[in-house]
C-alpha positions as protocol buffer text, in pm:
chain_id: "A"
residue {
  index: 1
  type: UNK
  ca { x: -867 y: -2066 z: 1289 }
}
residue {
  index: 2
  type: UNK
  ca { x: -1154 y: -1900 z: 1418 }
}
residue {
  index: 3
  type: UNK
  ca { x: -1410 y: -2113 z: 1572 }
}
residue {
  index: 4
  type: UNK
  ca { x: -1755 y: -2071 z: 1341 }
}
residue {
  index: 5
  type: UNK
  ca { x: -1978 y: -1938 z: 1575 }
}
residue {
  index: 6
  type: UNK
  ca { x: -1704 y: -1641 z: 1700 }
}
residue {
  index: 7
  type: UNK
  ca { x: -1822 y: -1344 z: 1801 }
}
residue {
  index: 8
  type: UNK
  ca { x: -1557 y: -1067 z: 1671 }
}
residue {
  index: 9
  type: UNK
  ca { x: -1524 y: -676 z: 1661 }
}
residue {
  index: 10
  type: UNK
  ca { x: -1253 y: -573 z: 1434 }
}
residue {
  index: 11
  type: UNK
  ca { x: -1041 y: -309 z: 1592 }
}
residue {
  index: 12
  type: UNK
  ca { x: -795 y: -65 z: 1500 }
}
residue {
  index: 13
  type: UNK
  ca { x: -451 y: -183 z: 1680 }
}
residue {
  index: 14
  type: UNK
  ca { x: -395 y: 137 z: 1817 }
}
residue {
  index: 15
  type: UNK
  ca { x: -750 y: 210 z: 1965 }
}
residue {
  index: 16
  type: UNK
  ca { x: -711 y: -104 z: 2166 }
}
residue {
  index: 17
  type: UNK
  ca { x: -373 y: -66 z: 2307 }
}
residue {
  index: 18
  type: UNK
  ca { x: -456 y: 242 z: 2452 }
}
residue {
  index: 19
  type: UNK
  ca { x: -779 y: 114 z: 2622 }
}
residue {
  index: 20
  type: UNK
  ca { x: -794 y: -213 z: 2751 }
}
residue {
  index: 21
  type: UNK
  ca { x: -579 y: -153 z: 3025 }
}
residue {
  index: 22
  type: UNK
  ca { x: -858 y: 49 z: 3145 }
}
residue {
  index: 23
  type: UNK
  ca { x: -1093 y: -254 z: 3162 }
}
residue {
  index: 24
  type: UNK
  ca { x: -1316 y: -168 z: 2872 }
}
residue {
  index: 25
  type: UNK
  ca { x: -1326 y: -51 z: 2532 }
}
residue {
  index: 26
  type: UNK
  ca { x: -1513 y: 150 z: 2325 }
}
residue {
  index: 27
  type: UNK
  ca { x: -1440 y: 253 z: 1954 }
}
residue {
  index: 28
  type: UNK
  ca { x: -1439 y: 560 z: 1792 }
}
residue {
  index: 29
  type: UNK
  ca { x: -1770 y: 549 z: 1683 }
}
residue {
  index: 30
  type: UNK
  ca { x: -1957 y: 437 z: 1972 }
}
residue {
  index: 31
  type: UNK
  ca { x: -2051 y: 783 z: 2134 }
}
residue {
  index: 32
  type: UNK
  ca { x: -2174 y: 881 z: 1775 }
}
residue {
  index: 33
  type: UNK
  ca { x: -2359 y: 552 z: 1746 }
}
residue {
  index: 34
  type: UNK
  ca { x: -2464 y: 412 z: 2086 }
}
residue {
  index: 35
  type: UNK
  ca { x: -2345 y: 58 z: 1974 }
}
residue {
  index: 36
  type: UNK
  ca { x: -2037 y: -141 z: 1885 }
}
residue {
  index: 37
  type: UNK
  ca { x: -2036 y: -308 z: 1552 }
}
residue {
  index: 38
  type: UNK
  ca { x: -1923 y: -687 z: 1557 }
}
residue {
  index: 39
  type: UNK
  ca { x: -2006 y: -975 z: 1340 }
}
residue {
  index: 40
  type: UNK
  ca { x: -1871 y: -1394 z: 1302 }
}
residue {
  index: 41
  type: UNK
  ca { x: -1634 y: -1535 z: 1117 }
}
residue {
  index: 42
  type: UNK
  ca { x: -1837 y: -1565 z: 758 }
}
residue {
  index: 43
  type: UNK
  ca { x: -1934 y: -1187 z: 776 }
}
residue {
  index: 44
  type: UNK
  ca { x: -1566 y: -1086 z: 859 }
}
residue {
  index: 45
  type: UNK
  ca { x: -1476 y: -1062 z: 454 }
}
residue {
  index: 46
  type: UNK
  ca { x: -1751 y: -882 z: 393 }
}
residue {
  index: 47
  type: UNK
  ca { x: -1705 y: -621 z: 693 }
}
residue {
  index: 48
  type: UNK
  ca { x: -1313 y: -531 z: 637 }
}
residue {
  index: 49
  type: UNK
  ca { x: -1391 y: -491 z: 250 }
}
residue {
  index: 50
  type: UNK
  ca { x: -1702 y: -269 z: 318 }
}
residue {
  index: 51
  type: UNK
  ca { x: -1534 y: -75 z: 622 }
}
residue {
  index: 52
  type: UNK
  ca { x: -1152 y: -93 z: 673 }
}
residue {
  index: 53
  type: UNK
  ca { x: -1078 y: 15 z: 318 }
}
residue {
  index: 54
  type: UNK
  ca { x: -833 y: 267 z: 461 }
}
residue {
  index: 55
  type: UNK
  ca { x: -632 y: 60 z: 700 }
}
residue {
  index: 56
  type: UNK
  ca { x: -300 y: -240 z: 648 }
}
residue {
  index: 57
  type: UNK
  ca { x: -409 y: -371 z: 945 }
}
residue {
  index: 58
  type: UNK
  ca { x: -643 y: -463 z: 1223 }
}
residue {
  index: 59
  type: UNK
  ca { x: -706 y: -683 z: 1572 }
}
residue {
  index: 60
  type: UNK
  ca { x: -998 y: -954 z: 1593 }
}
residue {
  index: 61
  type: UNK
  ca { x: -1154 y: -922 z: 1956 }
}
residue {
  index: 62
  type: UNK
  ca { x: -1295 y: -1254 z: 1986 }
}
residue {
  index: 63
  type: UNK
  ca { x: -1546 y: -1195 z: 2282 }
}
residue {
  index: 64
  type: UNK
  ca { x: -1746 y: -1405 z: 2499 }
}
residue {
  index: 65
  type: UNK
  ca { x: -2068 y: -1301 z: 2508 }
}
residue {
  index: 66
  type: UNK
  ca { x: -2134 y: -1386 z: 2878 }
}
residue {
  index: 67
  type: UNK
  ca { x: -1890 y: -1182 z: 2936 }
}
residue {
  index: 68
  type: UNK
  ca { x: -2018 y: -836 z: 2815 }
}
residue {
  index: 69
  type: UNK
  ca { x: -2249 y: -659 z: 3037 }
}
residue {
  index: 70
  type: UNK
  ca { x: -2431 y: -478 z: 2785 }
}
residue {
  index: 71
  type: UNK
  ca { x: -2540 y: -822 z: 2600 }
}
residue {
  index: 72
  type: UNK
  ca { x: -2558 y: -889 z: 2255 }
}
residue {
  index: 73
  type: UNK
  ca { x: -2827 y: -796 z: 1996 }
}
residue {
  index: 74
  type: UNK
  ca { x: -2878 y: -894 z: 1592 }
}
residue {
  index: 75
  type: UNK
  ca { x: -3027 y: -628 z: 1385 }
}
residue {
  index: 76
  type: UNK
  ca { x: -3052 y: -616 z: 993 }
}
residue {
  index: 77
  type: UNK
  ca { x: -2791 y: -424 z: 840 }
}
residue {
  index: 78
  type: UNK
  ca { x: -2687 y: -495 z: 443 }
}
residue {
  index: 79
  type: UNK
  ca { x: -2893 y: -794 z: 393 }
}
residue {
  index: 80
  type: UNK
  ca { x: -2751 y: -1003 z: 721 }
}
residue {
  index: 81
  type: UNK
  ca { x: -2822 y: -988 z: 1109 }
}
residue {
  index: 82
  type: UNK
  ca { x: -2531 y: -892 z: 1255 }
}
residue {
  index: 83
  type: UNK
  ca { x: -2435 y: -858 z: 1617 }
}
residue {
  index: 84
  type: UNK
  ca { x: -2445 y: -523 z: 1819 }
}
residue {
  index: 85
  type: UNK
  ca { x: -2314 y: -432 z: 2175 }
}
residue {
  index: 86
  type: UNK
  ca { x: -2495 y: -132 z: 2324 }
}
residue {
  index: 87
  type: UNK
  ca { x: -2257 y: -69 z: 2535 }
}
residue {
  index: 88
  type: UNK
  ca { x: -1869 y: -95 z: 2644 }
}
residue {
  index: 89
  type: UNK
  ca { x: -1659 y: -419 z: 2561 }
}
residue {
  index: 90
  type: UNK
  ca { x: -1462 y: -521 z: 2874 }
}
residue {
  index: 91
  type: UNK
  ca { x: -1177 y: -634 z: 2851 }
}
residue {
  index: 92
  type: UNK
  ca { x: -1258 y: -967 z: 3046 }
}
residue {
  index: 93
  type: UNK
  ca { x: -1477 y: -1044 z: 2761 }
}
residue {
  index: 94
  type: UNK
  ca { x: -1184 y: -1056 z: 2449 }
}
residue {
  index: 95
  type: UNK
  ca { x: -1069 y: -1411 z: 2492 }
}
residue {
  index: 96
  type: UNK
  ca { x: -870 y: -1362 z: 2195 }
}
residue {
  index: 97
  type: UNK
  ca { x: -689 y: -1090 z: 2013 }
}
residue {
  index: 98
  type: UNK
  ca { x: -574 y: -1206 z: 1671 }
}
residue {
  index: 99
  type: UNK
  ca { x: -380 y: -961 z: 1413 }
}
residue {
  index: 100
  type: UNK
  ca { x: -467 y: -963 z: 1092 }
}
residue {
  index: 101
  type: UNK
  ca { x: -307 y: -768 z: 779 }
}
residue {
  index: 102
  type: UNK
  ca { x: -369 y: -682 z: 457 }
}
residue {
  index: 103
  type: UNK
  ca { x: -113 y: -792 z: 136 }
}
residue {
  index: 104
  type: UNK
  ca { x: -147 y: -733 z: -227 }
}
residue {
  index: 105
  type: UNK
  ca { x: -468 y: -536 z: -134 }
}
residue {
  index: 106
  type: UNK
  ca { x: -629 y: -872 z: 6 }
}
residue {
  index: 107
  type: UNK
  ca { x: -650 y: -957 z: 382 }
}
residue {
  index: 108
  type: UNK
  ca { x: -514 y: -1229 z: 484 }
}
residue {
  index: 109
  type: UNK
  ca { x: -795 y: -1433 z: 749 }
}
residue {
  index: 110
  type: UNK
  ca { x: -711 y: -1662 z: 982 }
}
């Protein structure tokens, strides 16, 4: 279970094997967008069904936001605040990694 107030960017499994060794991630689209796109726990649903259409699975990065150099900022995106990073995730910062997969075209949440 996910504690309410996580803070989580869903990742592709792949993407973050082959960075976090490095001490800090950054997604595909970050370059492109100058921010990494997280959200909590009651968004999560919402996010995989509106953006991970394509994918079986994924990995929750559940950060600490002390942790993250770049800090943490909520701007309006489809009718919610969600959180943004401007900038790298280190690694330090994922206290958790937690797989999740899709079955029967539903995912399955912790």
């Amino acid at each position: 279970m996910l504690p309410h107030d996580a803070l989580i960017h869903v990742a592709l499994p792949e993407a973050w094997e082959s960075q976090h060794q490095a001490g800090a991630y950054r997604p595909a689209g970050f370059d492109r967008e100058g921010f990494i796109h997280c959200c909590h726990p009651q968004q999560l649903a919402r996010v995989l069904r509106d953006h991970f259409k394509s994918v079986d699975a994924v990995l929750l990065l559940v950060l600490d936001p002390a942790r993250l150099a770049a800090g943490v900022r909520y701007e309006r995106a489809a009718n919610d605040d969600y959180p943004h990073i401007y900038g790298p995730i280190e690694t330090a910062a994922v206290t958790q990694t937690v797989p999740v997969r899709r079955a029967d075209g539903e995912w399955r949440l912790p």
